[in-house]
N, C-alpha and C positions, 0 to 999 in steps of 0.2 A: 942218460938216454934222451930225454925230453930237451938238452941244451943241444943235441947233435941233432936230432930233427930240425930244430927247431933252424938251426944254421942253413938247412936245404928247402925250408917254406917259409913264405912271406906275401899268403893271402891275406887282403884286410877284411875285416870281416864288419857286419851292416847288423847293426842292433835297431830290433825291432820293438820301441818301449812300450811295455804292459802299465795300465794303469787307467786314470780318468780321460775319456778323449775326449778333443777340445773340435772347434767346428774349423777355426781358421784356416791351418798348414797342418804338415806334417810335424814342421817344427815345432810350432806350439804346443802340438799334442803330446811330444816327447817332452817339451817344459813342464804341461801342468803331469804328468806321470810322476815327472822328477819328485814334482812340490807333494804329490799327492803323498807318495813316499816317503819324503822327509815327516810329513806329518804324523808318521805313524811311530818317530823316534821319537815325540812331544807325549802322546797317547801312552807308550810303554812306559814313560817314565815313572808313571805312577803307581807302577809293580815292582818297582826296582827294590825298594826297603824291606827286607827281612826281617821275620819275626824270629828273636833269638829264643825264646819257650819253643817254638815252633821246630827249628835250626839241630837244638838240643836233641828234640826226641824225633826229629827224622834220622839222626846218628846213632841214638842208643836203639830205636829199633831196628838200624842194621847192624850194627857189630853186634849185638848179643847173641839175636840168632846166627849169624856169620859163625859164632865160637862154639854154640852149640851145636851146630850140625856139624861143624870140626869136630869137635868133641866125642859126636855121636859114631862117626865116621872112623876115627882113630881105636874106640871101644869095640865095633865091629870086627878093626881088622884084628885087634888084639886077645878078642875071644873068638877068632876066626869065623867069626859069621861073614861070611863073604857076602851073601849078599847086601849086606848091610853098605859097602862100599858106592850105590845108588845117592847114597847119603850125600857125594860130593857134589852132587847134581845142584843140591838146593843150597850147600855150603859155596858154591860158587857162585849160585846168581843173587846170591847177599855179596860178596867179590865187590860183582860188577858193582852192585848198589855201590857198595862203599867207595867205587871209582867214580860214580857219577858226582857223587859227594865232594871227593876230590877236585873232581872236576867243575865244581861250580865253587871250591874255596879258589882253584886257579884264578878264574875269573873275580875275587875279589865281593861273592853275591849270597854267599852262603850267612854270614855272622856279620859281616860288612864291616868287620873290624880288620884291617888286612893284617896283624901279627897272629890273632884267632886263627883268622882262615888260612895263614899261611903254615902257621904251625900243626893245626890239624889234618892239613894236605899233606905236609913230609911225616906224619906219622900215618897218616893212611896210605902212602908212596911204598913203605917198609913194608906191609900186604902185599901191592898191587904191583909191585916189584919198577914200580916206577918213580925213578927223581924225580921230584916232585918241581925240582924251579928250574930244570931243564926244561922239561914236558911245558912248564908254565909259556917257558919264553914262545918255543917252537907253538906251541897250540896259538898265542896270539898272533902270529906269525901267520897263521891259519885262516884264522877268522879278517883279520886285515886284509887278507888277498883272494879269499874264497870266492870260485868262480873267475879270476883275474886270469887268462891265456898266456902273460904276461910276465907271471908272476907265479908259474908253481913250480913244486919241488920241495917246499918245508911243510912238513905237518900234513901232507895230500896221499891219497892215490894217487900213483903217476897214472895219469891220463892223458894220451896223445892225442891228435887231430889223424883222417884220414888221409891227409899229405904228408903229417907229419909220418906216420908209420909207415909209408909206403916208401917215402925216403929214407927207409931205413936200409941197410945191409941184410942179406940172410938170415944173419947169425945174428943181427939185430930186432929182426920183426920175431925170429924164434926164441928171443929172451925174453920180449913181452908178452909174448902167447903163454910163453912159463909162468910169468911172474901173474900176469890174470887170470891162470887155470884156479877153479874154486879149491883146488886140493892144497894149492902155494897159499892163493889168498888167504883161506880161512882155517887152515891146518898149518902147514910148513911154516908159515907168516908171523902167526902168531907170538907160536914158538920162538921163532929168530927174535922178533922183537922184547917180548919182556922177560926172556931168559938169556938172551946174551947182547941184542943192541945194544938196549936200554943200561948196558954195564959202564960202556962208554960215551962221551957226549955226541957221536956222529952228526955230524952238519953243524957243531958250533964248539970245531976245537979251537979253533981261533976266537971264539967271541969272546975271552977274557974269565976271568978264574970262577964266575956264580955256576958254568953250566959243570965245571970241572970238580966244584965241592959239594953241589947237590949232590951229580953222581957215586965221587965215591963216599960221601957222608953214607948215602943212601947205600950203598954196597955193604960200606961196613957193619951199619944195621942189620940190612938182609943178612949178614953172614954172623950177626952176635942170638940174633932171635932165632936161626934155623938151627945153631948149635945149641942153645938150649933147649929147642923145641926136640932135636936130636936127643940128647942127654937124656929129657926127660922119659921120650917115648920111643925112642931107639928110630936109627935111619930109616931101616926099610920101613914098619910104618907112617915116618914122615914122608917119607917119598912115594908111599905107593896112595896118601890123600893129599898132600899139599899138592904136589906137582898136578894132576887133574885136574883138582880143584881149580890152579891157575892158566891151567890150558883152555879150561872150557871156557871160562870167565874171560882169557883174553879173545878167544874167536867168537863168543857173545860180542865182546865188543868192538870189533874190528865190524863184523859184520853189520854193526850200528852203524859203525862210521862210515861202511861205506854205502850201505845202501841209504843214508841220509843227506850225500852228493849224487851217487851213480844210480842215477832213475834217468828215465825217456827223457823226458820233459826243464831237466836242468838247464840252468843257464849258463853260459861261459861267452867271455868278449875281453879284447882288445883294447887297452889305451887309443885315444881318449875315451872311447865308450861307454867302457867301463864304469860301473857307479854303484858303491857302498851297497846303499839300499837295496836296489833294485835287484843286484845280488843276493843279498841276505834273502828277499823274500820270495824270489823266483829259481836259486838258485840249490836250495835247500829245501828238503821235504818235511811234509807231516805226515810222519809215519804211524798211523792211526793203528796202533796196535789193539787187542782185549784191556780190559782193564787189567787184570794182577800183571800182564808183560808190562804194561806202561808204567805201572809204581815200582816193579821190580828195576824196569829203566831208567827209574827218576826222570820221566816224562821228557827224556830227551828227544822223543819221537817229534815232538813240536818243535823242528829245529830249526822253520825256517822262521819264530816267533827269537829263541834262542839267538841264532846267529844277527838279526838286526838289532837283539837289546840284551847281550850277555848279562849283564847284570841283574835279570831278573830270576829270585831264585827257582830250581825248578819245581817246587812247588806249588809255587804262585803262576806257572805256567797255563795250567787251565784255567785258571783265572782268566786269563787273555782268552782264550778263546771261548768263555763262555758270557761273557760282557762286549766281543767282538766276534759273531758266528763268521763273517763275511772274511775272515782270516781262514777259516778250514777247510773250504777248500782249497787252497793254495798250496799246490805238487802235493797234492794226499794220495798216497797210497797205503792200501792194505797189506795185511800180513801175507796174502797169497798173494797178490802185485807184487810183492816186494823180491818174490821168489822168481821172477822172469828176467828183474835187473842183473843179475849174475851172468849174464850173457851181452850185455852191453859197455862195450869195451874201449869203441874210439868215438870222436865226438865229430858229428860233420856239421863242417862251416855252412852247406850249402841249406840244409834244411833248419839247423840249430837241432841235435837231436843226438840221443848217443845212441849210437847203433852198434850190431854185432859184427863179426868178420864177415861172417856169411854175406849180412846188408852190404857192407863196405864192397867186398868182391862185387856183388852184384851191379852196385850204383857203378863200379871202375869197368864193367864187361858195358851197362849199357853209353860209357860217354863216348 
């Protein structure tokens, strides 16, 4: 969808850079922004090093509990206390944890040993129903181009311009209205993806044999542990907590991902414009959740700290921002803010701003 728009628009679009202003030019003040910028990949560098004692028991205190709310959950259903099935609530947002975990051995920042961290991601993959070095590839793929107008389609929310969707077909602007409805995104969505996408390597069946033996390595798993976890505790009990358990946990974390790009205030721009930094830290939010949501998160909520210095683990996260305050406000939104983004849909070149249908109609009746 986004390469067919994209063939019918060819506005350039005028980055306007945040950062230190200089007195000279306009140019200059976009130079020292730049430098200001870079400087803050020298600064992060010194959160990068994980502590492996540290590393350890951020893993064992989520998979334990993880197994015992399974545990507790599956006891329920097996002496029929039904309400007892509430249990997956909390079995799932140990899940997530344990994807965030995942998620930071991808990156190479978790144990900093990458055999450790790689192998402890494709056995956390087997849970989270995700290949672990497909996911890997595509997530970097992510972060490399995040915020790039240029450059989306791997690892993103599709996200169109209001040219671009307006150049769509009928049947084209009523496919993205679908696929942005909160019931697709954060329900249907989910589902699709770590129950049947994620089966096969979509978008890198040609990139050569690593996305094609994660996957089915990873299938095979999934389907040697669901049969003993079967065996052990018979189907319909495993289906009526496992399956939950993975649905909530993956619409927990879609909803991270998306509402961690798709705020008002994001950035996105155009080659040459375009620039690493400036993306990483304007282009991605801090999603200043409560405290138990953001350890439950693995404090991915600081993501636009994350996306300028993945390497750093997410623990060491508020580290940064409590030895650097002047990073928090930067695209902070709260947990009731964050509930308004579900209605911002396309991205207008004119203002830099994602706005909803409604705004779009509106700005296209007044030009």
């Amino acid at each position: 969808m986004i390469e067919s728009a994209r063939r019918n628009e060819s506005k350039e679009i005028q980055v306007v850079p945040l950062g230190e202003p200089a007195a000279n030019s306009e140019s200059s003040e976009g130079h020292n922004a730049i430098l200001a910028e870079k400087r803050w990949l020298k600064i992060l560098a010194g959160y990068r090093q994980p502590r492996a004692g540290r590393s350890a028991f951020e893993l064992a205190v989520t998979v334990v509990p993880f197994a015992l709310f399974w545990a507790a959950a599956w006891a329920a259903v097996h002496y029929s206390f039904w309400p007892g099935l509430i249990l997956v609530v909390p079995a799932a947002a140990f899940l997530l944890r344990l994807f965030m975990i995942q998620h930071d051995c991808g990156h190479g920042s978790f144990f900093a040993r990458r055999g450790v961290d790689d192998w402890v991601g494709r056995t956390i993959g087997i849970l989270t129903l995700t290949p672990y070095d497909y996911w890997r590839r595509a997530h970097a793929e992510h972060h490399a181009s995040a915020g790039n107008l240029d450059e989306r389609g791997v690892g993103d929310i599709e996200t169109l311009t209001i040219a671009e969707y307006n150049a769509l077909s009928r049947w084209g602007r009523l496919g993205y209205r679908l696929y942005r409805h909160p019931a697709v995104m954060f329900g249907i969505g989910p589902a699709w993806l770590f129950i049947f996408k994620q089966r096969l390597p979509f978008g890198m069946m040609r990139s050569g044999a690593l996305p094609w033996v994660s996957t089915m390595a990873t299938n095979l798993a999934i389907a040697a542990v669901a049969a003993l976890l079967i065996w052990a505790v018979g189907i319909v009990p495993f289906l009526l907590v496992h399956l939950p358990t993975v649905l909530l946990a993956g619409a927990a974390g879609v909803w991270l991902f998306y509402v961690q790009h798709q705020f008002e205030e994001t950035h996105w721009s155009k080659e040459p414009d375009w620039q690493f930094q400036h993306a990483a830290l304007h282009g991605a939010s801090h999603y200043d959740l409560p405290p138990v949501l953001r350890w439950i998160t693995g404090n991915i909520g600081i993501h636009h700290v994350h996306h300028l210095s993945s390497r750093v683990p997410y623990y060491r996260l508020p580290e940064v921002l409590r030895d650097h305050p002047e990073l928090a406000d930067l695209g902070r939104i709260t947990l009731m803010e964050s509930l308004r983004c579900v209605k911002l849909v396309l991205w207008d070149e004119q203002t830099k701003r994602l706005v909803s249908f409604r705004d779009a109609a509106r700005l296209a009746a007044a030009q």
